[in-house]
N, CA, C and O atoms as CSV, one atom per row, in Angstrom:
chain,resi,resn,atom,element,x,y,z
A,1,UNK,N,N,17.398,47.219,53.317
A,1,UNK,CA,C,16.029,47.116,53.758
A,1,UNK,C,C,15.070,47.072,52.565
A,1,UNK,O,O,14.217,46.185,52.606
A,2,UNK,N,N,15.081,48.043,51.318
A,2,UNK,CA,C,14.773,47.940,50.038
A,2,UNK,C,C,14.985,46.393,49.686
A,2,UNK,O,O,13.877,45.956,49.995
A,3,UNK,N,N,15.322,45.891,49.479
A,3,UNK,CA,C,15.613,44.109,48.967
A,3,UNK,C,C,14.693,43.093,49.971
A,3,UNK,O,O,14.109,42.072,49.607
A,4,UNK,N,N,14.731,43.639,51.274
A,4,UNK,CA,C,14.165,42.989,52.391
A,4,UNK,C,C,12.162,43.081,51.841
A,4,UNK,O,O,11.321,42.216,51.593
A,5,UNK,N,N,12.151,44.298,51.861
A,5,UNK,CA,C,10.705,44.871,51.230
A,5,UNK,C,C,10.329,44.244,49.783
A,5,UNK,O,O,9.339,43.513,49.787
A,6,UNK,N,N,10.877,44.403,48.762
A,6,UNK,CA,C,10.445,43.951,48.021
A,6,UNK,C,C,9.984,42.246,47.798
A,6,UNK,O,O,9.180,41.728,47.023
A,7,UNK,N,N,10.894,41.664,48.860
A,7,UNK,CA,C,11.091,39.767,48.385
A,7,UNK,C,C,9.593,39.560,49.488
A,7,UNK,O,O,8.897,38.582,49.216
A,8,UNK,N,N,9.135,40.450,50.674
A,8,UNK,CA,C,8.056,40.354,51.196
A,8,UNK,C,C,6.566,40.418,51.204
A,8,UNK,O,O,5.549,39.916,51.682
A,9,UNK,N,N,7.190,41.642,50.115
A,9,UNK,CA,C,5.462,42.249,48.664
A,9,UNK,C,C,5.645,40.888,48.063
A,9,UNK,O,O,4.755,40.038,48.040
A,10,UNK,N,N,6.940,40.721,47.544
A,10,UNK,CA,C,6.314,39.747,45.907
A,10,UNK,C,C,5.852,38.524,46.875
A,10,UNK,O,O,4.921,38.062,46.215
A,11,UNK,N,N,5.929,37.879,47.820
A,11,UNK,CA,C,5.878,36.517,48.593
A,11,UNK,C,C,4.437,36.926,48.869
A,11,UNK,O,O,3.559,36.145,48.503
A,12,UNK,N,N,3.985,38.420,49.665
A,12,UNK,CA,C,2.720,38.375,49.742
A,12,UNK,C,C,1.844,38.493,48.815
A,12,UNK,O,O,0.673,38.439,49.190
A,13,UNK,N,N,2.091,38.674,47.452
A,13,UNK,CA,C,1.284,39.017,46.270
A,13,UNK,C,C,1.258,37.437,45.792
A,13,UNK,O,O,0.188,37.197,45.234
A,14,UNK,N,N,1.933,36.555,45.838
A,14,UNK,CA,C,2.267,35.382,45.942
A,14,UNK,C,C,0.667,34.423,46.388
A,14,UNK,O,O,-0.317,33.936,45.830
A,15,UNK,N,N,1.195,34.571,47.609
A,15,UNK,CA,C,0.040,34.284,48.808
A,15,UNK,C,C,-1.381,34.501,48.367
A,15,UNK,O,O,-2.169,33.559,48.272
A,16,UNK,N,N,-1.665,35.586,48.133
A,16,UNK,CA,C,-3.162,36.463,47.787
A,16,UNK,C,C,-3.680,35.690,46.482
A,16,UNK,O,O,-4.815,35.226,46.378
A,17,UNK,N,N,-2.559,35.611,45.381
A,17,UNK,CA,C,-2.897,35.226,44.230
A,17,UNK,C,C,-3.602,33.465,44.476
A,17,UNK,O,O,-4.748,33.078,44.244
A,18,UNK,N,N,-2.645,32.838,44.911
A,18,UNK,CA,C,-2.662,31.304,45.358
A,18,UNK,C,C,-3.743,31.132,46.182
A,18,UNK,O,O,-4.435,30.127,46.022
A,19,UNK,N,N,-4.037,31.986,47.096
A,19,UNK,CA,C,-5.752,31.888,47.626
A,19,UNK,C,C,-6.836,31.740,47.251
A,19,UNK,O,O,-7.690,30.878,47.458
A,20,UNK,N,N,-6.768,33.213,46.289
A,20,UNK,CA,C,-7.929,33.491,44.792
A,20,UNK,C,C,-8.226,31.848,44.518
A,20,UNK,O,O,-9.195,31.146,44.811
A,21,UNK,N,N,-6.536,31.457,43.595
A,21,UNK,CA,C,-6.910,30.289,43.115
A,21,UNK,C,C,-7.780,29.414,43.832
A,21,UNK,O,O,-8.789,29.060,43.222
A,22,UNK,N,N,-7.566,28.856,45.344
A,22,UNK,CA,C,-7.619,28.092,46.034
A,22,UNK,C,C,-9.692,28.508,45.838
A,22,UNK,O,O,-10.436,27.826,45.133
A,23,UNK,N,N,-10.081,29.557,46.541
A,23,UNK,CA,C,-11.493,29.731,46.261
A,23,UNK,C,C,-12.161,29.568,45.342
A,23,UNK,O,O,-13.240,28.987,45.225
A,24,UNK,N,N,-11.056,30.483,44.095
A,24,UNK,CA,C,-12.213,29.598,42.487
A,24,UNK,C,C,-12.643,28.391,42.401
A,24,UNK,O,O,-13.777,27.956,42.198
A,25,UNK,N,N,-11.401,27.748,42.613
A,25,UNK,CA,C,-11.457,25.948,42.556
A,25,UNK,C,C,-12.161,25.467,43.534
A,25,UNK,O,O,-12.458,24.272,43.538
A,26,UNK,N,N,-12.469,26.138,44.328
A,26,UNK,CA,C,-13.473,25.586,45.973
A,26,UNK,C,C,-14.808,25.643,45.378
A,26,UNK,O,O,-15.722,24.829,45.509
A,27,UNK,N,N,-14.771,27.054,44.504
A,27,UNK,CA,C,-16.328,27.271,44.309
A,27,UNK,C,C,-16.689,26.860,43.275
A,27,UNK,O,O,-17.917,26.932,43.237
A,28,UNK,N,N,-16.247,26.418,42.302
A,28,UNK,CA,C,-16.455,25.484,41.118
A,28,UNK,C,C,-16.707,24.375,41.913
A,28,UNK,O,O,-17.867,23.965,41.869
A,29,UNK,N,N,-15.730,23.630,42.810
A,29,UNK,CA,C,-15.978,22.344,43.301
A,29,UNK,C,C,-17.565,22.361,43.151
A,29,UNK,O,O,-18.248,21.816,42.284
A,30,UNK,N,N,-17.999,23.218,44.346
A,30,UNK,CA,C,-19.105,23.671,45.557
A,30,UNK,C,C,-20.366,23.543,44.080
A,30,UNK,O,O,-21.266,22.706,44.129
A,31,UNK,N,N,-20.217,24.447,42.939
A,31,UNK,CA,C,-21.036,24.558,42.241
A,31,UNK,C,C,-21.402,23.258,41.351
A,31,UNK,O,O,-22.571,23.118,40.992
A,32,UNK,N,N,-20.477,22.357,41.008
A,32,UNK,CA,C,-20.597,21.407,40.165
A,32,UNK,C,C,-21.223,20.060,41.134
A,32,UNK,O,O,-21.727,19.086,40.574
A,33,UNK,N,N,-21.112,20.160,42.689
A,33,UNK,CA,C,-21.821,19.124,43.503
A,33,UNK,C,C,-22.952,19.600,43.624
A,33,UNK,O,O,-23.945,18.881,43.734
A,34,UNK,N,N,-22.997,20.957,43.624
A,34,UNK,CA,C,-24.767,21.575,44.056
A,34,UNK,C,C,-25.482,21.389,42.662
A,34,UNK,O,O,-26.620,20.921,42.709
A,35,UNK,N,N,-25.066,21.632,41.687
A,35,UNK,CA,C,-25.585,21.772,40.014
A,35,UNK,C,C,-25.843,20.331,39.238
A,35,UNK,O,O,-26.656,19.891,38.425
A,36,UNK,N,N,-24.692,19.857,39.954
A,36,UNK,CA,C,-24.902,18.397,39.030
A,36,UNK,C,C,-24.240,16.925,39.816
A,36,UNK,O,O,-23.284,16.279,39.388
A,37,UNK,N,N,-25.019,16.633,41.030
A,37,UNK,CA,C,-24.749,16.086,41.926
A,37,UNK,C,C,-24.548,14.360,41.018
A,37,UNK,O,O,-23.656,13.608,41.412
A,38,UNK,N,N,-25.157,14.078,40.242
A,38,UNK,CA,C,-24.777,13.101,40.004
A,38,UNK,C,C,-23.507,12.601,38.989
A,38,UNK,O,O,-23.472,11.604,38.266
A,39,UNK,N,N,-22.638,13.491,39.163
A,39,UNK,CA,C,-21.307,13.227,38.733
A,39,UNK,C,C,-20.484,12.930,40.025
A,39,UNK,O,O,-19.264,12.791,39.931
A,40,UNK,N,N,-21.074,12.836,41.150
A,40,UNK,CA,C,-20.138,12.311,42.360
A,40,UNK,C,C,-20.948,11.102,42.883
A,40,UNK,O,O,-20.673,10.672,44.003
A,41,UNK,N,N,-22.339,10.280,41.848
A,41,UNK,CA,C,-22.940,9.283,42.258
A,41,UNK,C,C,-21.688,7.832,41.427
A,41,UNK,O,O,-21.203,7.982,40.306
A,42,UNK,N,N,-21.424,6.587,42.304
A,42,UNK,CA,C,-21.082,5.332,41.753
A,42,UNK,C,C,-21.579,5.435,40.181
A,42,UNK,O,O,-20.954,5.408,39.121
A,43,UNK,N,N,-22.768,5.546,40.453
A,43,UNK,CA,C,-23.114,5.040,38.913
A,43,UNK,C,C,-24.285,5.916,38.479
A,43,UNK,O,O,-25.320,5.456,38.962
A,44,UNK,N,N,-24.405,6.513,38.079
A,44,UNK,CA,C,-25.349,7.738,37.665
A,44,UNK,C,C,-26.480,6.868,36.932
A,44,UNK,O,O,-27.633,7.024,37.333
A,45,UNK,N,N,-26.239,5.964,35.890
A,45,UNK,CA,C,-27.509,5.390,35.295
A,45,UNK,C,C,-28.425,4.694,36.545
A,45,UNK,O,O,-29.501,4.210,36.192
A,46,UNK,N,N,-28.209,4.645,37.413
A,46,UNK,CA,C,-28.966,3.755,38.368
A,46,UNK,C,C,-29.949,4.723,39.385
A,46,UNK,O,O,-30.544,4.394,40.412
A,47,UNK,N,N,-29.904,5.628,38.910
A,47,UNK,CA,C,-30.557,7.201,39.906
A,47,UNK,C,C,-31.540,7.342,40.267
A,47,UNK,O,O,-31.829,8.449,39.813
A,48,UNK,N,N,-32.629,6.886,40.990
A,48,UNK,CA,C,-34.078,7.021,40.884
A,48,UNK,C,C,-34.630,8.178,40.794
A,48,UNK,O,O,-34.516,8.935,41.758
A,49,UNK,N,N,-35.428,8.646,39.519
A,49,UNK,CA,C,-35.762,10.075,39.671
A,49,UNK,C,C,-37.658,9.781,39.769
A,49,UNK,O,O,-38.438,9.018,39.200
A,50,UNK,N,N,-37.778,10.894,40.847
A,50,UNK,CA,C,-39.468,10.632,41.158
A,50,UNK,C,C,-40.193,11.299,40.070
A,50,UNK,O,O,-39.978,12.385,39.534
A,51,UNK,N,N,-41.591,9.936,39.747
A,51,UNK,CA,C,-41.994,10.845,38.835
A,51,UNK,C,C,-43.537,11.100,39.242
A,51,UNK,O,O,-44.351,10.177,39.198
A,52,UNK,N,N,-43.914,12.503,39.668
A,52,UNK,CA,C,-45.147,12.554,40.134
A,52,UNK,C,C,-46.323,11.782,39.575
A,52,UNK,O,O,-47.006,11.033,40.273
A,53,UNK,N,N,-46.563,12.032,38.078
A,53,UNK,CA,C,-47.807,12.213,37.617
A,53,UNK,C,C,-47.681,10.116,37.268
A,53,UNK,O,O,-46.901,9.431,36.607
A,54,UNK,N,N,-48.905,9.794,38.135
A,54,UNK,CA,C,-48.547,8.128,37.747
A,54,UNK,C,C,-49.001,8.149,35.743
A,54,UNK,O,O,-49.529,9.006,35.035
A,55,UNK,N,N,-48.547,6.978,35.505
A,55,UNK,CA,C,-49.402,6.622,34.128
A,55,UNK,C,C,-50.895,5.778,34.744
A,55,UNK,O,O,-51.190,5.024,35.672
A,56,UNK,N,N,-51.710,6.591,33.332
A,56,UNK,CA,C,-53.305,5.596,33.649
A,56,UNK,C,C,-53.440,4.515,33.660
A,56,UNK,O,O,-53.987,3.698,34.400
A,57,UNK,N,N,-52.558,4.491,32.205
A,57,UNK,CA,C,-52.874,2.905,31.188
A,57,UNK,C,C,-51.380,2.413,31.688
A,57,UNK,O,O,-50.405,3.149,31.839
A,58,UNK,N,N,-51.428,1.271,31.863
A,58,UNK,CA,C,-50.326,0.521,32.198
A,58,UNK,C,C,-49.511,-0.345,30.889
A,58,UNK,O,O,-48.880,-1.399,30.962
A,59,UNK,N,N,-49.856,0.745,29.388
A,59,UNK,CA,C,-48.914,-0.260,28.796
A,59,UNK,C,C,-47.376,0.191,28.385
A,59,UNK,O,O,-46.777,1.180,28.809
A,60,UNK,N,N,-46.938,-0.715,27.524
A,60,UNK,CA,C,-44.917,-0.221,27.450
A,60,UNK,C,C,-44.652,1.176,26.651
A,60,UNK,O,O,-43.559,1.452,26.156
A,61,UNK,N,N,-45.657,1.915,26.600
A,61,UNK,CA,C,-45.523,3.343,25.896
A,61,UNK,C,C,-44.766,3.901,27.222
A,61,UNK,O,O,-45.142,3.702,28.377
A,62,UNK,N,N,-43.609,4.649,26.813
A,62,UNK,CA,C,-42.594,5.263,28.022
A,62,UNK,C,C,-42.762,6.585,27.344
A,62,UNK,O,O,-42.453,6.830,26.178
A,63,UNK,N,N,-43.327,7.472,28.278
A,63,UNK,CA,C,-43.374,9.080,27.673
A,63,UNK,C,C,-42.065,9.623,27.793
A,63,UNK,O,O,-41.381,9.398,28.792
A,64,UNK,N,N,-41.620,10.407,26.729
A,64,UNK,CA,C,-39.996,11.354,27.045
A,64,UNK,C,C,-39.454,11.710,27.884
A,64,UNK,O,O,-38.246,11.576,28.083
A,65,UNK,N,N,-40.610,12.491,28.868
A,65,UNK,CA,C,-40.228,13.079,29.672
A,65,UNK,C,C,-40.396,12.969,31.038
A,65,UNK,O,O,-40.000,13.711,31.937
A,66,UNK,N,N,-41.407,11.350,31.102
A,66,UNK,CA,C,-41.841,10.844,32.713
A,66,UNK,C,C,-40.843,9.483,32.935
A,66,UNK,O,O,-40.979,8.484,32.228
A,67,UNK,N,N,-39.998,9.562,33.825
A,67,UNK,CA,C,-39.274,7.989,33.854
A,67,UNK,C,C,-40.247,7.194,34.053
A,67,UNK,O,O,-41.419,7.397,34.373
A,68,UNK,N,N,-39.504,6.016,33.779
A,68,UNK,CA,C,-40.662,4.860,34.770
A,68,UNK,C,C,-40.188,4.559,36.154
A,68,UNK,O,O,-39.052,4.354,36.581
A,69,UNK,N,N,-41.272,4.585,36.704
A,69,UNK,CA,C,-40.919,4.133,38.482
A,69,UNK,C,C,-40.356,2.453,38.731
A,69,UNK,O,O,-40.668,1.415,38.148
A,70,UNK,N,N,-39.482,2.702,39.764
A,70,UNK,CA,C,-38.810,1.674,39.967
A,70,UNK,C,C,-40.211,0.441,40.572
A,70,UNK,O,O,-40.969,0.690,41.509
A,71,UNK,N,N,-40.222,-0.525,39.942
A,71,UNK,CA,C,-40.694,-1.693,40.450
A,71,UNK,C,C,-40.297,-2.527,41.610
A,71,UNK,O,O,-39.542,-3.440,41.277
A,72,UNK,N,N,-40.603,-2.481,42.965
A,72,UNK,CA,C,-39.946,-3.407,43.761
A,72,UNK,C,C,-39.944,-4.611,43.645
A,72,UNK,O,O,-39.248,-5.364,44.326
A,73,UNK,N,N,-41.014,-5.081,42.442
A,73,UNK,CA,C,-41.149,-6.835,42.833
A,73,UNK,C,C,-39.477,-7.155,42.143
A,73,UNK,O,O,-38.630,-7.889,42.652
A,74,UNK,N,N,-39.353,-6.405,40.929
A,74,UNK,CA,C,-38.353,-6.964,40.413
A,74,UNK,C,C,-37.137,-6.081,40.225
A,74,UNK,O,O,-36.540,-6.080,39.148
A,75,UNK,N,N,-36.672,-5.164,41.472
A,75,UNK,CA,C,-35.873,-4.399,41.811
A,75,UNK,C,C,-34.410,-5.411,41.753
A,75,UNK,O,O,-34.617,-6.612,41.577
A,76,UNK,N,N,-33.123,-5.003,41.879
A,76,UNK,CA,C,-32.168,-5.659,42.097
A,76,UNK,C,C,-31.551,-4.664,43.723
A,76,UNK,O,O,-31.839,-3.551,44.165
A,77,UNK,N,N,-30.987,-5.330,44.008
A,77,UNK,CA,C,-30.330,-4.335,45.434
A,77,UNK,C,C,-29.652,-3.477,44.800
A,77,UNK,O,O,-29.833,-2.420,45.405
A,78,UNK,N,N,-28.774,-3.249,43.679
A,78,UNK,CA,C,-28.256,-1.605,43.456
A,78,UNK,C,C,-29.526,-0.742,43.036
A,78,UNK,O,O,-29.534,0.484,43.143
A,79,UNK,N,N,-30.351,-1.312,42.663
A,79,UNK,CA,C,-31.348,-0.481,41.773
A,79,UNK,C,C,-31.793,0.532,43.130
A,79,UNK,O,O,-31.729,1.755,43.251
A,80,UNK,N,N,-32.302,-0.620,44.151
A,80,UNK,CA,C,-33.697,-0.282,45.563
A,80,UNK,C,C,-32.042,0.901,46.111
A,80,UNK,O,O,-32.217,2.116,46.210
A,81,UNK,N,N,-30.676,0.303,46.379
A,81,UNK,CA,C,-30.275,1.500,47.115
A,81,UNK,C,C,-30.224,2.980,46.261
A,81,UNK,O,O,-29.421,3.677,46.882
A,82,UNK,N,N,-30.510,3.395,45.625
A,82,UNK,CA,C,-30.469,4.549,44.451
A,82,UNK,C,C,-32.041,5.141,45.309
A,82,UNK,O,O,-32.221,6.311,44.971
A,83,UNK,N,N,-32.755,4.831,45.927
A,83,UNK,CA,C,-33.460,5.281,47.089
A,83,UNK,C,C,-33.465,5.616,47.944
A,83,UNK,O,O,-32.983,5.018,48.906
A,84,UNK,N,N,-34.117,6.935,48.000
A,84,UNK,CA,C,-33.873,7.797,49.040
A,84,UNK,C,C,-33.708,6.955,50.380
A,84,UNK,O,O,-34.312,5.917,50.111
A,85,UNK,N,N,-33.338,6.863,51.366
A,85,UNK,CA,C,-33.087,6.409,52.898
A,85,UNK,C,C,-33.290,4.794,52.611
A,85,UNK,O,O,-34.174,4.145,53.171
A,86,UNK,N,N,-32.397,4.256,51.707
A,86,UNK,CA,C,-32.779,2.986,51.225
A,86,UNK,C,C,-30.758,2.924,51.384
A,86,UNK,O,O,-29.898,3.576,50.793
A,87,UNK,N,N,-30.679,2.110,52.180
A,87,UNK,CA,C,-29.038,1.606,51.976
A,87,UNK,C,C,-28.947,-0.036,51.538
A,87,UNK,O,O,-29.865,-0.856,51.533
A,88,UNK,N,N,-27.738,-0.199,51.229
A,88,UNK,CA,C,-27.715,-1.779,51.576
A,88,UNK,C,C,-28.214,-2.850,52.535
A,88,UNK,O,O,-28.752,-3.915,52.233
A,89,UNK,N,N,-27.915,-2.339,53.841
A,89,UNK,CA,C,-29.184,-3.435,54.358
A,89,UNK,C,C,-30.480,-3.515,54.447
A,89,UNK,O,O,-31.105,-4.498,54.847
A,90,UNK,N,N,-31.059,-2.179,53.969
A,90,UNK,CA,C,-32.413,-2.333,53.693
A,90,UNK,C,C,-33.157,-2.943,52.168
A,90,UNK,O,O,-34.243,-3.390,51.801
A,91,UNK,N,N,-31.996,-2.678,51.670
A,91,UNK,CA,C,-32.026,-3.425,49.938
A,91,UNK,C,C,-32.346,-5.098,50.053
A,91,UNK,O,O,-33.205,-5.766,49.479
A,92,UNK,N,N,-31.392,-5.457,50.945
A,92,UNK,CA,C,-30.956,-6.624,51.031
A,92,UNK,C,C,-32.942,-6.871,52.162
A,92,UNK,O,O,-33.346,-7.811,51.477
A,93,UNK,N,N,-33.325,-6.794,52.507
A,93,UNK,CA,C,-34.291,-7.162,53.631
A,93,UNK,C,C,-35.354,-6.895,52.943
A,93,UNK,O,O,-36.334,-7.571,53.253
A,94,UNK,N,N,-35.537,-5.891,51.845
A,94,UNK,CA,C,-36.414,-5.703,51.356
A,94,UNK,C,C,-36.780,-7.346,50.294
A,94,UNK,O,O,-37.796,-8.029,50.165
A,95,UNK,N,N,-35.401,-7.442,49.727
A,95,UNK,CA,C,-35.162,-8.651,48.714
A,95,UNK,C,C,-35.584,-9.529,49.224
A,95,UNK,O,O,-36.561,-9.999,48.640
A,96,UNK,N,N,-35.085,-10.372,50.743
A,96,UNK,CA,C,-35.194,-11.128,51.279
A,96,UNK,C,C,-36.810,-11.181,51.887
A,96,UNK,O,O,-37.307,-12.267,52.189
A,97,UNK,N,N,-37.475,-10.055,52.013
A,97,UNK,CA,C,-38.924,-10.457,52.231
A,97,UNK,C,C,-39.236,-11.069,50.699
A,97,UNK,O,O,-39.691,-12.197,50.508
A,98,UNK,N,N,-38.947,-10.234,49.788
A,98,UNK,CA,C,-40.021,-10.664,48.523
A,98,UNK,C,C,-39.763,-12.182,48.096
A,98,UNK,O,O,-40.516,-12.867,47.404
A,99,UNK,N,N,-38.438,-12.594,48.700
A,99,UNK,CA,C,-38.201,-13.928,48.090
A,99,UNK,C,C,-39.078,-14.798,48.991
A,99,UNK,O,O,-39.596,-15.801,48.500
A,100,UNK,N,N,-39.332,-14.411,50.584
A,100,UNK,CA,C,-40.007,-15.544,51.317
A,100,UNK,C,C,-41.747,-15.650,51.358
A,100,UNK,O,O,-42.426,-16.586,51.782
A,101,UNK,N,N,-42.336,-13.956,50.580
A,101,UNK,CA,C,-43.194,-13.630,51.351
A,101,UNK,C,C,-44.084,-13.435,49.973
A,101,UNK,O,O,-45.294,-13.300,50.155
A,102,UNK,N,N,-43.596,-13.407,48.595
A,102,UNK,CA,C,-43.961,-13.179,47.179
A,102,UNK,C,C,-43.660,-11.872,47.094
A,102,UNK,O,O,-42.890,-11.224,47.802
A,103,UNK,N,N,-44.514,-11.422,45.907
A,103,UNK,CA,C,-44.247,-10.002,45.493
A,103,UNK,C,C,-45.405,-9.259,46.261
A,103,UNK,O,O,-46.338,-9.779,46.872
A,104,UNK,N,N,-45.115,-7.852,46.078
A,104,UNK,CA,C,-45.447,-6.592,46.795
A,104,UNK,C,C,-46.700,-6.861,46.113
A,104,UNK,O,O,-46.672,-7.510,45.067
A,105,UNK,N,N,-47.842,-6.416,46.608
A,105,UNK,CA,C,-49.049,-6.378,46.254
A,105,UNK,C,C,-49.376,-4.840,45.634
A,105,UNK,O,O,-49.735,-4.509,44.503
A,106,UNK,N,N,-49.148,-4.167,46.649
A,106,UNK,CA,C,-49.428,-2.632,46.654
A,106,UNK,C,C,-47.398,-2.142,47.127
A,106,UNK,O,O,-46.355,-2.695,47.477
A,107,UNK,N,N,-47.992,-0.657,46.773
A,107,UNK,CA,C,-46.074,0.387,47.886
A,107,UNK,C,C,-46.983,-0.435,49.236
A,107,UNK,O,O,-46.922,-1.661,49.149
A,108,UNK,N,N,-47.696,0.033,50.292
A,108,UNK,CA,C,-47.982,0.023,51.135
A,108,UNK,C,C,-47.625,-1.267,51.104
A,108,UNK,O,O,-46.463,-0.941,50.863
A,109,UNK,N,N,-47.577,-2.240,51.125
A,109,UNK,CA,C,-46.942,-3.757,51.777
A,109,UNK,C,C,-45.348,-3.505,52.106
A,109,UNK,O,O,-44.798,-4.431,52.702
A,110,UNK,N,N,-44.604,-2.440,51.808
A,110,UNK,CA,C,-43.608,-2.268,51.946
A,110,UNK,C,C,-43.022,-1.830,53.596
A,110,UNK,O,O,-41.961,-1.854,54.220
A,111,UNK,N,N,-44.183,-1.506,53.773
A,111,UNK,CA,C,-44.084,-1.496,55.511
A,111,UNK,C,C,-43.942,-2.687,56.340
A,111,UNK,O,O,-43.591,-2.666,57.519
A,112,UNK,N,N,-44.221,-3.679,55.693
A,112,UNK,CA,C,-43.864,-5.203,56.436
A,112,UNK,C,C,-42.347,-5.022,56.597
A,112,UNK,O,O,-41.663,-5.298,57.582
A,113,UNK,N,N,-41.965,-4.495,55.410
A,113,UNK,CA,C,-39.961,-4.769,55.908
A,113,UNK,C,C,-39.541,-4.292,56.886
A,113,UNK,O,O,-40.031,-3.171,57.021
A,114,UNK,N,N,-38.544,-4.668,58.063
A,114,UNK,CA,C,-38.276,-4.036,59.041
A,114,UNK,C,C,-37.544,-2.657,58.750
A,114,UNK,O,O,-37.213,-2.525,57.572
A,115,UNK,N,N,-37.363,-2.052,59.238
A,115,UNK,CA,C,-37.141,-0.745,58.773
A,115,UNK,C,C,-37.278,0.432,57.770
A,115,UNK,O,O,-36.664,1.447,57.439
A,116,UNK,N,N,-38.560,-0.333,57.423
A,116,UNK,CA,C,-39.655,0.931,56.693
A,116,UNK,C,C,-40.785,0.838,57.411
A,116,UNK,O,O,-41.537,-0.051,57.808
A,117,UNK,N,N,-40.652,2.523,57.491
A,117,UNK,CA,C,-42.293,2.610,58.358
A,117,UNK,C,C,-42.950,3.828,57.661
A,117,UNK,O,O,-42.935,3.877,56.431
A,118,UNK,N,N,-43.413,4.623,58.249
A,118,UNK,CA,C,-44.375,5.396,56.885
A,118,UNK,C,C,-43.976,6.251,57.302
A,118,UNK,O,O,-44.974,6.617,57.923
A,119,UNK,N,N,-43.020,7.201,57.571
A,119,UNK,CA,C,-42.302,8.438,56.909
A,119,UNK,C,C,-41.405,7.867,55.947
A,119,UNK,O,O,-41.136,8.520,54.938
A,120,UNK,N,N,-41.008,6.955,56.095
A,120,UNK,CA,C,-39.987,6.204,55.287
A,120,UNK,C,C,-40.600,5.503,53.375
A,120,UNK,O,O,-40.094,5.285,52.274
A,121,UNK,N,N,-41.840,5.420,54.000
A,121,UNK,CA,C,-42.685,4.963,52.594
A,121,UNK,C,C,-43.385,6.004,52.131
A,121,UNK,O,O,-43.729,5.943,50.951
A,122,UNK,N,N,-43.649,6.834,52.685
A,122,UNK,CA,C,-43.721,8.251,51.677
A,122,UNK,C,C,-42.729,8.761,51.087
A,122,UNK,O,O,-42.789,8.888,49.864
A,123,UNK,N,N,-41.521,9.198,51.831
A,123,UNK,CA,C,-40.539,9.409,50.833
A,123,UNK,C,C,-40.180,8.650,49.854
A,123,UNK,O,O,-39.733,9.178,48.836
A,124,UNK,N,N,-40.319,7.028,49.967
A,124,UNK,CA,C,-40.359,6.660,48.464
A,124,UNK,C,C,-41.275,6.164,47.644
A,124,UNK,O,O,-41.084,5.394,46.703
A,125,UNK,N,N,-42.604,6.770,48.141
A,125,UNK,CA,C,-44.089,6.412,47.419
A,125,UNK,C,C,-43.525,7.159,45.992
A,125,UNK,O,O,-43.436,6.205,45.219
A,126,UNK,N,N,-43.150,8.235,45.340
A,126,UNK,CA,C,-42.958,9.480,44.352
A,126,UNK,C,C,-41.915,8.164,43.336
A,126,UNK,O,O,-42.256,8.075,42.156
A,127,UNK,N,N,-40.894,7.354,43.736
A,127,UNK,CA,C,-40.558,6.485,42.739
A,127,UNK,C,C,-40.612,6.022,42.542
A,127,UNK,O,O,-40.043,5.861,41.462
A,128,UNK,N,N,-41.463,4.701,43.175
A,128,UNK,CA,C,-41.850,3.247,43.720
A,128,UNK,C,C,-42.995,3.052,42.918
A,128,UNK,O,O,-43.741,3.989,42.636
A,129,UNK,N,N,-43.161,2.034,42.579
A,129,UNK,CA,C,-44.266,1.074,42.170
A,129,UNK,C,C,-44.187,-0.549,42.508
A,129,UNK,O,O,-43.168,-1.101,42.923
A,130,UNK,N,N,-45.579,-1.278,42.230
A,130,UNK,CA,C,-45.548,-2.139,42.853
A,130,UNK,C,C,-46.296,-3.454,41.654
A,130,UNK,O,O,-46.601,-4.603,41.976
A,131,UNK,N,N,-46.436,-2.821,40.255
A,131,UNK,CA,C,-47.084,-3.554,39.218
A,131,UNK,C,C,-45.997,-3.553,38.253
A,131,UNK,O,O,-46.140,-4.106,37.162
């Protein structure tokens, strides 16, 4: 019964240990998608990050620390899907207006595309530009 007991401890000490593991590695996962989500993006250089504060002067001086906002006139479809509630077929419809209809005047002309409406153009007023 001694031999029986012991091969049941070491199998359950076994078990316990291999769990641990199983959670560290869960919570590293968990931490490295919450911390640094764009290591699970296609392509990380393509990321739209919003940048509140617009520029005044509109010339090619790029400050350090403000991106530049994505341009729709001359967006490409990977660029526009890197937008928030922006997928491929809205990439593609967005494109396909500007080719029939010219370029965006203002963000707000962006509501002509079918499936942007203005909850949809506020969320991407913060990366969007239209000059």
């Amino acid at each position: 019964m001694n031999k029986i007991e012991n091969a049941v401890e070491r199998h359950y000490w076994r078990a316990v240990i291999f769990l641990v593991i199983l959670i560290l590695a869960g919570a590293a996962f968990w931490g490295v998608r919450r911390f640094a989500p764009a290591m699970f993006l296609g392509k990380p250089d393509l990321i739209a990050v919003p940048n509140d504060a617009r520029p005044q002067n509109r010339t090619n001086a790029v400050t350090p620390n403000k991106p530049e906002l994505l341009n729709i006139n001359t967006a490409s479809t990977e660029e526009l899907e890197t937008l928030p509630n922006i997928g491929e077929a809205t990439a593609r419809r967005i494109i396909d207006y500007r080719t029939q209809h010219g370029d965006f005047s203002s963000v707000d002309d962006l509501q002509n595309v079918r499936g942007i409406g203005e909850k949809t153009l506020e969320k991407l007023r913060p990366f969007i530009d239209a000059e």
